[in-house]
mmCIF file of the N, C-alpha and C atoms, coordinates in Angstrom:
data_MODEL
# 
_entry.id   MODEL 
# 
loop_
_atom_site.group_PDB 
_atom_site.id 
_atom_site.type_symbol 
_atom_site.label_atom_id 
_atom_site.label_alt_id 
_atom_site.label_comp_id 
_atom_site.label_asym_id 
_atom_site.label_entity_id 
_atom_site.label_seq_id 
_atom_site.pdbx_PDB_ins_code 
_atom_site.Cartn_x 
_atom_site.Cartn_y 
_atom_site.Cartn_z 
_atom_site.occupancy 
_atom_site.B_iso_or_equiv 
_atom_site.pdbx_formal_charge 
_atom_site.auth_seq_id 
_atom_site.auth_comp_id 
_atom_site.auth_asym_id 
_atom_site.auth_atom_id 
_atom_site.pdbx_PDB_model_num 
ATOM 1   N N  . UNK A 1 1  ? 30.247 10.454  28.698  1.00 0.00 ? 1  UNK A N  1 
ATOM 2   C CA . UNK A 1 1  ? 29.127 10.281  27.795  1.00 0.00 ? 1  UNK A CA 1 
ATOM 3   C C  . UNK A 1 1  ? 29.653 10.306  26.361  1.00 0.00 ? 1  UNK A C  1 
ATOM 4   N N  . UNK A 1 2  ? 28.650 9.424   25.453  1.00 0.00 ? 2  UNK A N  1 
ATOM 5   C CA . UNK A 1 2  ? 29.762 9.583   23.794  1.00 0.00 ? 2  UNK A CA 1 
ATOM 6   C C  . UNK A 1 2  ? 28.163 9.442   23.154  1.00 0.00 ? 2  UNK A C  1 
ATOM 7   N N  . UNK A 1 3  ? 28.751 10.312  22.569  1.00 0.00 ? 3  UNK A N  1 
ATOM 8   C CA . UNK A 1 3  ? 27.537 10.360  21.290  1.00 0.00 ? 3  UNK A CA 1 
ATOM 9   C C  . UNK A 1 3  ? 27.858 10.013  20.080  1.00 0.00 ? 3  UNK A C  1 
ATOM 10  N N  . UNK A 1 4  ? 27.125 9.116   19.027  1.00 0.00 ? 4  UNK A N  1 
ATOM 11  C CA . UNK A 1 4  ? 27.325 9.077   17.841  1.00 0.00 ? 4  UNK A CA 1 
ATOM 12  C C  . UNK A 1 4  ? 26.020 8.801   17.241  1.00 0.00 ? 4  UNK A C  1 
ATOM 13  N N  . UNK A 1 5  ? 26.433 8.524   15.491  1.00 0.00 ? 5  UNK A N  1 
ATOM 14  C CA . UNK A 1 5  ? 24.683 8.531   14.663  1.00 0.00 ? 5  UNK A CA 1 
ATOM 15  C C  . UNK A 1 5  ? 24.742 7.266   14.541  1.00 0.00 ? 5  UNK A C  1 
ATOM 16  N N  . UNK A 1 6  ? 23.367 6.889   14.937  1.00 0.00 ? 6  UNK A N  1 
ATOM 17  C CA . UNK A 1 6  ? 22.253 5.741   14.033  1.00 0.00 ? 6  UNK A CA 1 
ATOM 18  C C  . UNK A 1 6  ? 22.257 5.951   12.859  1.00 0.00 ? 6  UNK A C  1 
ATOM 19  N N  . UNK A 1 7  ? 22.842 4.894   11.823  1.00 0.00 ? 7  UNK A N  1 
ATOM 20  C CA . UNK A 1 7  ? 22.816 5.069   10.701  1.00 0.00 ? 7  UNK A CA 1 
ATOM 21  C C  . UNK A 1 7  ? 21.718 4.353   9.874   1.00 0.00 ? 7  UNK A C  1 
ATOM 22  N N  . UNK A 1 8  ? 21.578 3.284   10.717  1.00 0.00 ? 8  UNK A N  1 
ATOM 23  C CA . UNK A 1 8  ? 20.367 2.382   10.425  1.00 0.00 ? 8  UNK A CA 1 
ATOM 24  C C  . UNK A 1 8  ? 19.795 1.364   11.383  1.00 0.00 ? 8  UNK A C  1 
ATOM 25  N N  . UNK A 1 9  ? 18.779 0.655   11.320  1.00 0.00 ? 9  UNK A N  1 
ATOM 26  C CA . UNK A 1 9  ? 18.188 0.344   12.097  1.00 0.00 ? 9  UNK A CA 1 
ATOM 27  C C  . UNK A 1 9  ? 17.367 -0.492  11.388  1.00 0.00 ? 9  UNK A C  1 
ATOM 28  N N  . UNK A 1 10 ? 17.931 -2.497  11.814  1.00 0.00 ? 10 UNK A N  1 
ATOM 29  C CA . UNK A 1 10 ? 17.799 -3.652  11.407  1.00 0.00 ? 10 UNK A CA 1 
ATOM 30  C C  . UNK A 1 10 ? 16.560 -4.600  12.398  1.00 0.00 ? 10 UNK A C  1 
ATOM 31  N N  . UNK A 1 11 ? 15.498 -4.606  11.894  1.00 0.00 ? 11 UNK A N  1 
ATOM 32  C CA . UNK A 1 11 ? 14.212 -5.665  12.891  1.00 0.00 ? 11 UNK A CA 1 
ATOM 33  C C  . UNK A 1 11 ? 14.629 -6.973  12.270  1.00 0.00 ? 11 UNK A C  1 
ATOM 34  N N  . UNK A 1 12 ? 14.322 -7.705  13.019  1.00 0.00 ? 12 UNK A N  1 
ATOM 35  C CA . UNK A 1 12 ? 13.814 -8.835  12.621  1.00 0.00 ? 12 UNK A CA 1 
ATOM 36  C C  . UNK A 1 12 ? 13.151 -9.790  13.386  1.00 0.00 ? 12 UNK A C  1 
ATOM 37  N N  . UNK A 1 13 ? 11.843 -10.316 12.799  1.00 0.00 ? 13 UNK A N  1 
ATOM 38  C CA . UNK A 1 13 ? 11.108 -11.236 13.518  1.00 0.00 ? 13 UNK A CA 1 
ATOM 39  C C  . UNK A 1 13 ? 11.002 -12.289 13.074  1.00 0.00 ? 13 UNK A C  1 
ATOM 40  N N  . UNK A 1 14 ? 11.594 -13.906 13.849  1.00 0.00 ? 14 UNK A N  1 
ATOM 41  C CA . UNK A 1 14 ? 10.909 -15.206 13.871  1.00 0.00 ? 14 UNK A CA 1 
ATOM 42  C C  . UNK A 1 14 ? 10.236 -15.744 15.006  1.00 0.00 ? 14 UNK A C  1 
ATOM 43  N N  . UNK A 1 15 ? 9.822  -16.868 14.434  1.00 0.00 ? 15 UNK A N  1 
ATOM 44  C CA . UNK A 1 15 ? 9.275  -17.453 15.814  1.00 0.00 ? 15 UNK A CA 1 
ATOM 45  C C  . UNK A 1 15 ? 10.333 -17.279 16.989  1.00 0.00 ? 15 UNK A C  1 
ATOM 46  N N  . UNK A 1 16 ? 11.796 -17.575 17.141  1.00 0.00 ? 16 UNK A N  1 
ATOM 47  C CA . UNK A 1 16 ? 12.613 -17.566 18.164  1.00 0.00 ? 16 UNK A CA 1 
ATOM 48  C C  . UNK A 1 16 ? 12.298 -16.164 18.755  1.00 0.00 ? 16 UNK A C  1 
ATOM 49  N N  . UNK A 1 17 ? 11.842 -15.015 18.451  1.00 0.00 ? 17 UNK A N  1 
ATOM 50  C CA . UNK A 1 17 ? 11.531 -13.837 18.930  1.00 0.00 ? 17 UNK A CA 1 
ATOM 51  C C  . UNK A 1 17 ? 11.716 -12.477 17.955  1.00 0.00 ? 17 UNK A C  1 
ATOM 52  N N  . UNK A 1 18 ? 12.137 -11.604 18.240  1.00 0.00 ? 18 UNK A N  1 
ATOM 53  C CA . UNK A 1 18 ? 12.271 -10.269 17.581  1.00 0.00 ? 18 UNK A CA 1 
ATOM 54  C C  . UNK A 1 18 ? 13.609 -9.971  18.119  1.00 0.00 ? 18 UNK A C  1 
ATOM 55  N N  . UNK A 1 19 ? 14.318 -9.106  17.219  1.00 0.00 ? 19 UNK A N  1 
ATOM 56  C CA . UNK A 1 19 ? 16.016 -8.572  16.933  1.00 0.00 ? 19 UNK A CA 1 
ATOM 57  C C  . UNK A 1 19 ? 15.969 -7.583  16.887  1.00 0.00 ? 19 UNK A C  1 
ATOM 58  N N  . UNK A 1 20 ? 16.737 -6.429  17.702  1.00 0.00 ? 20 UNK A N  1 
ATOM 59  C CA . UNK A 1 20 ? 16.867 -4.958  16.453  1.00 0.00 ? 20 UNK A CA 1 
ATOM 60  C C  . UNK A 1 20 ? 18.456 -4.791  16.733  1.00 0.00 ? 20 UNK A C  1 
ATOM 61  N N  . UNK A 1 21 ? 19.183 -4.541  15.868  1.00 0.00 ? 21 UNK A N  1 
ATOM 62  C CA . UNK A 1 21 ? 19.999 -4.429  15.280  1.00 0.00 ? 21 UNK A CA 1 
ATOM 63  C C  . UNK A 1 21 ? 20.463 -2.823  15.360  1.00 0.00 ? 21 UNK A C  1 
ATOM 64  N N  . UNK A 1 22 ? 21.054 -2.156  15.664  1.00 0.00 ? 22 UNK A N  1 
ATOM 65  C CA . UNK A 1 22 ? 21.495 -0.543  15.282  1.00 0.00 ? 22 UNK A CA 1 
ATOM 66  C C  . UNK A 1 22 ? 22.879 -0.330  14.735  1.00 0.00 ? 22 UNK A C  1 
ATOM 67  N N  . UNK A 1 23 ? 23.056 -0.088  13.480  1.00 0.00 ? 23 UNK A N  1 
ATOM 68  C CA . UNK A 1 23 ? 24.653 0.304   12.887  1.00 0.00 ? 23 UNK A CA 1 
ATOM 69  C C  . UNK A 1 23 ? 24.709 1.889   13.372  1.00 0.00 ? 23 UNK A C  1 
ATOM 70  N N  . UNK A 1 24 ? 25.867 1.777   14.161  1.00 0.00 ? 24 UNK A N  1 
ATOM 71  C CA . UNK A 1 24 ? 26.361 3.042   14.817  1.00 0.00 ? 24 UNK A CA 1 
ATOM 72  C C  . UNK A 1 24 ? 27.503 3.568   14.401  1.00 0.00 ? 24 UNK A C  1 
ATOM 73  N N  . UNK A 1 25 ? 27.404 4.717   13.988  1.00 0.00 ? 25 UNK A N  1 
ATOM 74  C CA . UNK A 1 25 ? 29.049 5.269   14.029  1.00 0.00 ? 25 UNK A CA 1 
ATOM 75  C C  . UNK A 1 25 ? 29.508 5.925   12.272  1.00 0.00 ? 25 UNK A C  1 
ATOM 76  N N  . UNK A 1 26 ? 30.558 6.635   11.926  1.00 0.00 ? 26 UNK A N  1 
ATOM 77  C CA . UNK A 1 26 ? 30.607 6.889   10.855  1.00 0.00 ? 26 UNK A CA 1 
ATOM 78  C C  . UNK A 1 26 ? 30.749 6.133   9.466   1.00 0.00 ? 26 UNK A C  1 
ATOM 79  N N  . UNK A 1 27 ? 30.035 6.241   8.444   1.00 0.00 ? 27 UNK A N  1 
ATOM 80  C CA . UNK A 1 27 ? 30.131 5.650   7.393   1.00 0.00 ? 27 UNK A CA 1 
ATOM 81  C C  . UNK A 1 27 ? 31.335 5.059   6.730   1.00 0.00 ? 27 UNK A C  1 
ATOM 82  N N  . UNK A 1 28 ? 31.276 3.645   7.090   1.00 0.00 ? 28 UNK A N  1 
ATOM 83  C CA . UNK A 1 28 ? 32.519 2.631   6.524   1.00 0.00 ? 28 UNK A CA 1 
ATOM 84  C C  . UNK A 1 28 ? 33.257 2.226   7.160   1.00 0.00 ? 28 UNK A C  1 
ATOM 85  N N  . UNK A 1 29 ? 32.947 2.360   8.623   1.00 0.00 ? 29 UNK A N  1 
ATOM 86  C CA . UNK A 1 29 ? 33.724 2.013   9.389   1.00 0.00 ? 29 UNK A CA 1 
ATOM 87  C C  . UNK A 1 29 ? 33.770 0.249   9.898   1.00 0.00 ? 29 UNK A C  1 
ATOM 88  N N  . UNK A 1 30 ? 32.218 -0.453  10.169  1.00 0.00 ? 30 UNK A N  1 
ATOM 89  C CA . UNK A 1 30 ? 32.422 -1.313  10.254  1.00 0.00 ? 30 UNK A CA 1 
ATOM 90  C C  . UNK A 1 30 ? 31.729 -2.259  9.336   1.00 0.00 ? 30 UNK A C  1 
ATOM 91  N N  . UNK A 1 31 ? 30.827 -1.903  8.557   1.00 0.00 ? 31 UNK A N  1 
ATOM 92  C CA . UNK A 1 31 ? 30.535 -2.617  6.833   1.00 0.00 ? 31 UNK A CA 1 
ATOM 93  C C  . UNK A 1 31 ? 30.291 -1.543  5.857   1.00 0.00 ? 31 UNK A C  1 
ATOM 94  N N  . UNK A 1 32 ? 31.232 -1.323  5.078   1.00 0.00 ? 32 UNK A N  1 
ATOM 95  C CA . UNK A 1 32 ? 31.396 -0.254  4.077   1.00 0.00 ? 32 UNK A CA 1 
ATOM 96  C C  . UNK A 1 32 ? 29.883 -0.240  3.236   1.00 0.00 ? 32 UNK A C  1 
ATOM 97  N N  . UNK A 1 33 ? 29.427 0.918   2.956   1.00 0.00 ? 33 UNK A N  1 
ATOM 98  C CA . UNK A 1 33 ? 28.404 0.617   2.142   1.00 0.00 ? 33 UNK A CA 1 
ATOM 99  C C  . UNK A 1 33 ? 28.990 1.130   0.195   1.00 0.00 ? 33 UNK A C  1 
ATOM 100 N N  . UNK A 1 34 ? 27.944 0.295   -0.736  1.00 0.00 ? 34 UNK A N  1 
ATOM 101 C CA . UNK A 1 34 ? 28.754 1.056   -1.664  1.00 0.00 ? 34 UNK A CA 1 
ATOM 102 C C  . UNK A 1 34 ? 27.631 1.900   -2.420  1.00 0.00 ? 34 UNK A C  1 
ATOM 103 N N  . UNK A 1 35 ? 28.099 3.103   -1.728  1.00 0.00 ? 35 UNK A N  1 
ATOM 104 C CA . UNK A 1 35 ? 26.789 4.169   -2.342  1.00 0.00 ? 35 UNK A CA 1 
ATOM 105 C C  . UNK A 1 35 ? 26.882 3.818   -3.719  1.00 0.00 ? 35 UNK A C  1 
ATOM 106 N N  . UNK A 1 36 ? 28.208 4.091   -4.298  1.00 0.00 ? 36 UNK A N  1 
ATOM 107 C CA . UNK A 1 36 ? 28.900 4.756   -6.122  1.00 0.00 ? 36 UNK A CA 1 
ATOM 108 C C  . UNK A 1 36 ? 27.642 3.544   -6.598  1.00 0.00 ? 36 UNK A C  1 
ATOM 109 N N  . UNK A 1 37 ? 28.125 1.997   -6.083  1.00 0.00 ? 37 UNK A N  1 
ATOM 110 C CA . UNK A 1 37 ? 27.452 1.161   -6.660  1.00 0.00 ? 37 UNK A CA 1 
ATOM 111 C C  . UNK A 1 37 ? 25.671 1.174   -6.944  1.00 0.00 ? 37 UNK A C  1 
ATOM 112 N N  . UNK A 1 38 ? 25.106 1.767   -5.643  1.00 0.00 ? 38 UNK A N  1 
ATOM 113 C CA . UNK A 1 38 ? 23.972 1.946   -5.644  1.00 0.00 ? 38 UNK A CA 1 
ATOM 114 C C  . UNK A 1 38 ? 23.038 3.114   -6.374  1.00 0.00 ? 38 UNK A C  1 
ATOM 115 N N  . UNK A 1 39 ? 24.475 4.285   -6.981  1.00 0.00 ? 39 UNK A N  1 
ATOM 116 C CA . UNK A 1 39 ? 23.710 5.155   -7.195  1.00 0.00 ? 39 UNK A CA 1 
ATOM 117 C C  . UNK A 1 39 ? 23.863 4.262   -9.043  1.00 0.00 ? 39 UNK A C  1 
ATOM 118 N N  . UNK A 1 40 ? 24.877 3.991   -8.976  1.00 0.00 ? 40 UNK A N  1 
ATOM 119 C CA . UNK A 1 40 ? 25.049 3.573   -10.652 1.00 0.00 ? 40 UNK A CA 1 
ATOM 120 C C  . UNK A 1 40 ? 24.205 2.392   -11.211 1.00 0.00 ? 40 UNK A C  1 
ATOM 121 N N  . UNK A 1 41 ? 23.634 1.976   -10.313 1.00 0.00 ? 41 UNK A N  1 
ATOM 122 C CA . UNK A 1 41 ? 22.078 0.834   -10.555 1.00 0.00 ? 41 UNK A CA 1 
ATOM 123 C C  . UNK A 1 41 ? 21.277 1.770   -10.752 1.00 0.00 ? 41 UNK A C  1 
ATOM 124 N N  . UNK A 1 42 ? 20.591 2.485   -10.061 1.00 0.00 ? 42 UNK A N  1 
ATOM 125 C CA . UNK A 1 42 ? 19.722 3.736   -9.888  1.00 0.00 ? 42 UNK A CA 1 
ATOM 126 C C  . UNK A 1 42 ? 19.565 4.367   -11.373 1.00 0.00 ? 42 UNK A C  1 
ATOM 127 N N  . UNK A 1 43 ? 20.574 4.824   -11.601 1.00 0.00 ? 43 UNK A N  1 
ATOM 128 C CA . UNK A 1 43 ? 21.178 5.867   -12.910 1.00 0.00 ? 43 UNK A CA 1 
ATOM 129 C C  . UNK A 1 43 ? 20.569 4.690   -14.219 1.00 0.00 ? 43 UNK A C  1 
ATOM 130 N N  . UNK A 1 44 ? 21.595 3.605   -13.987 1.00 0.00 ? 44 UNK A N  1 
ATOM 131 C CA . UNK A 1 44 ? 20.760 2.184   -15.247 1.00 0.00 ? 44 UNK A CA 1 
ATOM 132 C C  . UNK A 1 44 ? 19.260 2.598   -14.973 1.00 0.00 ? 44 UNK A C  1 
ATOM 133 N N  . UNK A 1 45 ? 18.863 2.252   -14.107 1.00 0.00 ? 45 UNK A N  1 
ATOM 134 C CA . UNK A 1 45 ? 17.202 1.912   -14.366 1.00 0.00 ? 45 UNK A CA 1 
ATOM 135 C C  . UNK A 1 45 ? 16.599 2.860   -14.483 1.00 0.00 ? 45 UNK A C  1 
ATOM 136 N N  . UNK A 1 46 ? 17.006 3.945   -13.986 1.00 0.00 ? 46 UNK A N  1 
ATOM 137 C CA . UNK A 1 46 ? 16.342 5.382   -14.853 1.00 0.00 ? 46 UNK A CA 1 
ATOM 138 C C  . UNK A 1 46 ? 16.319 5.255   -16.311 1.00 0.00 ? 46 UNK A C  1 
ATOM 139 N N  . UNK A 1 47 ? 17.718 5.039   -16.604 1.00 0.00 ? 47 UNK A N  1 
ATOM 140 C CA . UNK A 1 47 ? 18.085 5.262   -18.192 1.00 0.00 ? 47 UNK A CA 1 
ATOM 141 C C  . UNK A 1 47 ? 17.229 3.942   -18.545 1.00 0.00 ? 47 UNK A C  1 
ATOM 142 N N  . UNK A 1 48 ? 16.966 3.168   -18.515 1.00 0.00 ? 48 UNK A N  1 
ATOM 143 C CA . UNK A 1 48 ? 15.959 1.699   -18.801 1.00 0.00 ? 48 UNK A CA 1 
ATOM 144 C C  . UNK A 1 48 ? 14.374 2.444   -18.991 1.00 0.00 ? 48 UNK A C  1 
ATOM 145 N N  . UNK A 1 49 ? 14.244 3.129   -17.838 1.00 0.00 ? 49 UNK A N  1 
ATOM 146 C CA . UNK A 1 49 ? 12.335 3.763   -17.851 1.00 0.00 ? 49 UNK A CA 1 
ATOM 147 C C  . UNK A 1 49 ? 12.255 4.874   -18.939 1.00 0.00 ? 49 UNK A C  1 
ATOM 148 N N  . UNK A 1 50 ? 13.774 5.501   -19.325 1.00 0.00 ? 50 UNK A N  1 
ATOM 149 C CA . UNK A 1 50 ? 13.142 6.601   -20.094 1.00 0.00 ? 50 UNK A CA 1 
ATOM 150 C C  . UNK A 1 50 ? 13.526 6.461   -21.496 1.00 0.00 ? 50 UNK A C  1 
ATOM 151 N N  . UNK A 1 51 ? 14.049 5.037   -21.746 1.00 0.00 ? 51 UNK A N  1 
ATOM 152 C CA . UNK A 1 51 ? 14.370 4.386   -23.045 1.00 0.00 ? 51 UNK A CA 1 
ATOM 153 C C  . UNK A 1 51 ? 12.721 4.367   -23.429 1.00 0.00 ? 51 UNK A C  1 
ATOM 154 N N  . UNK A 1 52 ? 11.932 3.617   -22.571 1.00 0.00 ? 52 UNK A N  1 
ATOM 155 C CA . UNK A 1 52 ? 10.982 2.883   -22.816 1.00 0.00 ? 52 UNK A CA 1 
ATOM 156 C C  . UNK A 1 52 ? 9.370  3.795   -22.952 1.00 0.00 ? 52 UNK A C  1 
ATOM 157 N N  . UNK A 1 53 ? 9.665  5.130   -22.801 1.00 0.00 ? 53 UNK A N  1 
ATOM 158 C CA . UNK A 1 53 ? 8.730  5.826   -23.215 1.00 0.00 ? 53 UNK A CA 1 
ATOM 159 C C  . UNK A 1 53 ? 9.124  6.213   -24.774 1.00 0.00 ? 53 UNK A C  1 
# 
């Protein structure tokens, strides 16, 4: 028996039918994600909303 995590979990529906998709396994192993990148967009658009008050 092997256990590992669901990291995410991909639907998709067309007419040809419905998909689900499950990324399994530890982070970066088989499509790297780029947190740094995502948090440093995040961080901009904060700093953008609190320019603007």
């Amino acid at each position: 028996m092997q256990q590992d995590i669901v990291r995410q979990v991909t639907i998709s529906d067309s007419a040809d039918g419905s998909t689900i998709t499950p990324s399994i396994g530890n982070q970066g192993t088989d499509s790297p994600t780029n947190v740094f990148g995502d948090i440093k967009a995040l961080w901009r658009k904060v700093n953008q909303l609190s320019t603007r008050m």
